[in-house]
N, C-alpha and C positions, 0 to 999 in steps of 0.2 A: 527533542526526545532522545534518551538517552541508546547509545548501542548496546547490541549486546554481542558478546563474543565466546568463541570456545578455545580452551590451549588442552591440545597435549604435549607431554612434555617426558626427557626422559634423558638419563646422564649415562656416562661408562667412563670406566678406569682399568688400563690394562696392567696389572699387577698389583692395584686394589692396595695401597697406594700407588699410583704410576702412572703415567701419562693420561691424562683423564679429559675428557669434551663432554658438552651438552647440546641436543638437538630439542627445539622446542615448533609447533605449528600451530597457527593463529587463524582463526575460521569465521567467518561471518555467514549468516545466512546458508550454512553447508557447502561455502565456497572457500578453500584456502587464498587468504589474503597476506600471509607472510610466515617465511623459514628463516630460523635461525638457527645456528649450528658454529660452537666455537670450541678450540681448545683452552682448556682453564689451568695449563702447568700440571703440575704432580700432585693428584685428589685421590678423596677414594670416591667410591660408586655413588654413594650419600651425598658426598659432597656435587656430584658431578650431577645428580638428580635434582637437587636442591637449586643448582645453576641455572639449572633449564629454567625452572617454574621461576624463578626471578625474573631470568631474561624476558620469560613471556609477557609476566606481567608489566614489566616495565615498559615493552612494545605497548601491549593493550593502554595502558595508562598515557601514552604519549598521542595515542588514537581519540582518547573520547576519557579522562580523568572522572566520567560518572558511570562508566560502562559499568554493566553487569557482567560477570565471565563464571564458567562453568571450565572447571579446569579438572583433565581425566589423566591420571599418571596410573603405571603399575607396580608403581613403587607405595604398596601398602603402608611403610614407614614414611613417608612424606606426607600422606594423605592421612593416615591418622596423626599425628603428629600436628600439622597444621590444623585439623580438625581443632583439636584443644584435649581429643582425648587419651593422646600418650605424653608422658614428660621428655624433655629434648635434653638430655644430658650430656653429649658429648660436646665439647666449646665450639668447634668450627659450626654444629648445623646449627647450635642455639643463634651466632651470629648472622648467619644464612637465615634463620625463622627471623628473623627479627628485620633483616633488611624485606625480606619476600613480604611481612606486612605494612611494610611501610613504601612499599613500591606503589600500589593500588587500596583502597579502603577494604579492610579485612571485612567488611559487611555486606560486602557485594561481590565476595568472592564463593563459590562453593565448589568441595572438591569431594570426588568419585574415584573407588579404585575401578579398573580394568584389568584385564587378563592383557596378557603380556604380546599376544598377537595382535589385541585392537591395539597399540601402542605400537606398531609397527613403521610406521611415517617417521617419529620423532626418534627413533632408535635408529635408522637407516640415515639419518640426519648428523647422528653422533656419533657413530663411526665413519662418518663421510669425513668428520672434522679429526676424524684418528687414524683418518689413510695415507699410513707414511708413504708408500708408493709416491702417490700422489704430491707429497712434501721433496719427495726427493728428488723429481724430475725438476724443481726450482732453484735447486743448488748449485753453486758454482762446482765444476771439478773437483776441487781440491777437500770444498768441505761433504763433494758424498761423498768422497775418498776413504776422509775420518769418518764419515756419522755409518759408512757400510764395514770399515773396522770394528768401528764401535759393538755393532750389533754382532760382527760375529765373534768378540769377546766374549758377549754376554750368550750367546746361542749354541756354539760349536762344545760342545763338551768333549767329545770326540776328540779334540787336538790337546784338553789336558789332560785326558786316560790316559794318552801316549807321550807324555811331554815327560820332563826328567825328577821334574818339583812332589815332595812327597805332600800328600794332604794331612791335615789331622781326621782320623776318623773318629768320631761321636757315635758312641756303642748306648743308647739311651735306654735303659732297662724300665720298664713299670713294675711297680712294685706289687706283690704276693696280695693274693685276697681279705678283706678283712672283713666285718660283721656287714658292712655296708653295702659291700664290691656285687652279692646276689641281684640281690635290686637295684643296682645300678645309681642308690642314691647317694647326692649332692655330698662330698664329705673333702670340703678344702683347706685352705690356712686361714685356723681363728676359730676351726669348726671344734670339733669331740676329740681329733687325733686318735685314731683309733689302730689298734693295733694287729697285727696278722693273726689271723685264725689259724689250725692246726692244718689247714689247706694250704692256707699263706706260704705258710712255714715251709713245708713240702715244695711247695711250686719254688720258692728262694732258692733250694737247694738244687732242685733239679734245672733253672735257670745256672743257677752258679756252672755248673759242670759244663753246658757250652759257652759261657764267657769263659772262662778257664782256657779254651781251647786257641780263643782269639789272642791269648796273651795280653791285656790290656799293659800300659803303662804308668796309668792313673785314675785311682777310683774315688770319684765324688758322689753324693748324696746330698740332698734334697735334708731340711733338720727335723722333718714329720719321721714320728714311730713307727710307722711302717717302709718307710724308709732305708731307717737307718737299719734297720730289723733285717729287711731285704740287704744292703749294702755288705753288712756283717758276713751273711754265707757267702756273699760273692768274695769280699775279702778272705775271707778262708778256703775258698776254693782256689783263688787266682795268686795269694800269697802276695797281696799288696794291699798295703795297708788304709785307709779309704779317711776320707776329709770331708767335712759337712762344707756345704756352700748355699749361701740363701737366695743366690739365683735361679736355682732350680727347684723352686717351692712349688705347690699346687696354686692355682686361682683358688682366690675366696671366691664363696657362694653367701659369704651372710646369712639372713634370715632362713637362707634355703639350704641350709645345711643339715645334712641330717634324714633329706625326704625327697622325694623321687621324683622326675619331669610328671611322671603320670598323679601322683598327688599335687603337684603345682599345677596343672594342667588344670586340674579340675575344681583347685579352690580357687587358683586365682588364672582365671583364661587370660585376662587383657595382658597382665604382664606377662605370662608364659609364649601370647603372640609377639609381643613387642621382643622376645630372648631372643628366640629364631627368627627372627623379620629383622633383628640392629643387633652388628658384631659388637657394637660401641654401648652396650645395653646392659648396664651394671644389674647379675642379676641378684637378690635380696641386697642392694644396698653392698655388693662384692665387687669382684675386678672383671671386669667384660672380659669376654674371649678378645675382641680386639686389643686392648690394653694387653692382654699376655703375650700374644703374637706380639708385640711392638717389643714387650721386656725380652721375649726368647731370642727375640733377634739382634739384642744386644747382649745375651748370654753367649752366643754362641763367637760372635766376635770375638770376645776376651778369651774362652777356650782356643779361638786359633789363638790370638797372640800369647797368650800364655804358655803353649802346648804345640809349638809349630812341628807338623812329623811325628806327632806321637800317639797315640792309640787311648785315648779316654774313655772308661766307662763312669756314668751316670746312675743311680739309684733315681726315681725320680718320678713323675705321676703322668695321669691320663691325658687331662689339657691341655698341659705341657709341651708333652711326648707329641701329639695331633699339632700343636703351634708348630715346634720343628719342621714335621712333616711338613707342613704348606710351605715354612718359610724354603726349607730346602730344594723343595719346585718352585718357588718365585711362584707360586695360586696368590689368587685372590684371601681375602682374609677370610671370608665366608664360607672358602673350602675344608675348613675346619668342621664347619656339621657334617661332612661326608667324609669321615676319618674316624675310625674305630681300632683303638689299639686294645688287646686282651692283657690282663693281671700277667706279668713276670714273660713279656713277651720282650723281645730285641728290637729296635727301631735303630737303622744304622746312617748315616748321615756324614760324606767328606766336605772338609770345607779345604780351601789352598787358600792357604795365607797370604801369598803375594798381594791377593783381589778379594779377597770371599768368597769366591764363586762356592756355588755349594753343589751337592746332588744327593739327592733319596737313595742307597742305595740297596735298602731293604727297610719293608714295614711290620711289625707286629709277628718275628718268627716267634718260634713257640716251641719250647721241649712235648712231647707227647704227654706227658701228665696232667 
């Protein structure tokens, strides 16, 4: 007679992409019969979720190859996604669906989400396997020596406040309101291109006068009409002359261009869950937030080496502007839905070119207008 079993199961990535582990528990009969818990190299959270429920299965499978399993994650996008009813578009978890069905007969699997505390086992599991602590008490001298360098290259910001090297700062301007900016609707590259309203216009100018103050020494723009619209008063305000660059474009939105979370929401729920539940979640057929995150973060590189020590402002959009943000804190990629920048507002950002090292070091100021 065939067994039957249960996994939960559950992944983490500390910098989303970065250092990433899966913890998975295997249950028979309401008794845990096996933990597993590994580091998988440099994933993101997806990917480190995805691991778990392989590993599990693959355990399960080497148990009893007819077992039945009941497998509980609270990772919604693994579990619909497996289910059959979201599409898997990013590469790394299509390959991950594809091995995870072919680990145990996809017929005898069935998967359930859970709130995020019943998942508690397999998450204490995954961070067990991402306790550097715990990594570094196995190292010789020499190499925790390096690897506690390491980290406080990457941690101490405080020693390059004070240190001699000038940064480049990144003055990221959002651009003035347009017909669309009210409602808050979807309006990216490929969309309408729509241009600033007579509020727009106003907010460009009154933005302009404190960039003005900062002195910029190079102003770029983003090649959208509201844009360049915005860029023009700040050029006239700051007396430098400004340059299109197509690295600082908005995300497409595709099909969804044009119409609001709250109209998507409600014509189409499945996909509007799968938008906010997968960073990697191309919405109408556009560029995922993750995909921008990834491109902003090689925007911002070539701005240092292009511009080492010098003062940049940016004409440029909302998406964007919020990618920066996370990248400049080393967040997770996800931390983009908890970032709100306002129309003609400053988003300020040092990078040191030596390393990259970056810092936030203002969000979303705002003239009183």
């Amino acid at each position: 007679m065939a067994r039957h079993f249960t996994i939960t199961a559950d992944g983490g990535s500390r910098g989303n992409p970065g250092p990433a582990a899966y913890g998975a528990v295997i249950s028979e009969n309401g008794k845990v019969i096996h933990e597993l818990f590994e580091t998988i190299g440099v994933a993101t959270n997806n990917v480190a979720e995805y691991s778990g429920l392989l590993a599990g299965l693959q355990m399960v499978h080497s148990l009893d190859a007819e077992a039945t399993v009941d497998v509980a994650m609270d990772s919604k996008l693994v579990v619909e996604q497996m289910s059959g009813r979201w599409q898997i578009k990013h590469e790394a978890m299509r390959d991950l669906a594809k091995q995870v069905r072919a680990a145990h007969p996809a017929s005898l699997v069935k998967y359930k989400w859970i709130p995020r505390e019943e998942n508690s086992h397999a998450d204490r599991l995954a961070n067990k396997a991402l306790d550097g602590e715990v990594a570094i008490d196995f190292l010789h001298n020499e190499q925790r020596a390096n690897f506690e360098k390491e980290l406080t290259q990457k941690n101490f910001l405080h020693e390059r406040l004070t240190s001699e090297e000038v940064p480049t700062t990144i003055y990221l301007v959002r651009h003035g309101e347009t017909p669309l900016t009210p409602d808050r609707k979807f309006s990216g590259a490929g969309g309408s291109d729509p241009a600033l309203t007579v509020k727009g216009l106003a907010q460009a100018q009154a933005i302009a006068v404190e960039l003005a103050s900062r002195k910029p020494d190079v102003l770029l723009a983003s090649p959208m009409r509201r844009t360049i619209q915005t860029a023009q008063a700040l050029s006239d305000a700051c007396g430098v002359p400004y340059e299109i660059d197509e690295e600082w474009i908005e995300a497409s939105f595709g099909t969804w261009d044009g119409r609001s979370p709250s109209e998507i929401k409600q014509d189409l729920p499945d996909e509007f869950e799968q938008w906010v539940s997968d960073i990697y979640y191309s919405q109408g057929g556009g560029e995922s937030y993750g995909d921008v995150v990834d491109r902003i973060r090689i925007a911002i590189e070539n701005i240092a080496k292009r511009f080492p020590g010098k003062k940049v402002a940016i004409a440029t959009h909302n998406v964007v502007t919020k990618a920066a943000a996370v990248i400049a804190m080393n967040a997770p990629a996800e931390s983009i839905f908890h970032i709100d920048v306002l129309p003609c507002s400053i988003t300020t950002i040092n990078v040191w070119p030596s390393d990259g090292l970056t810092a936030l070091r203002s969000l979303s100021e705002r003239s009183t207008l």
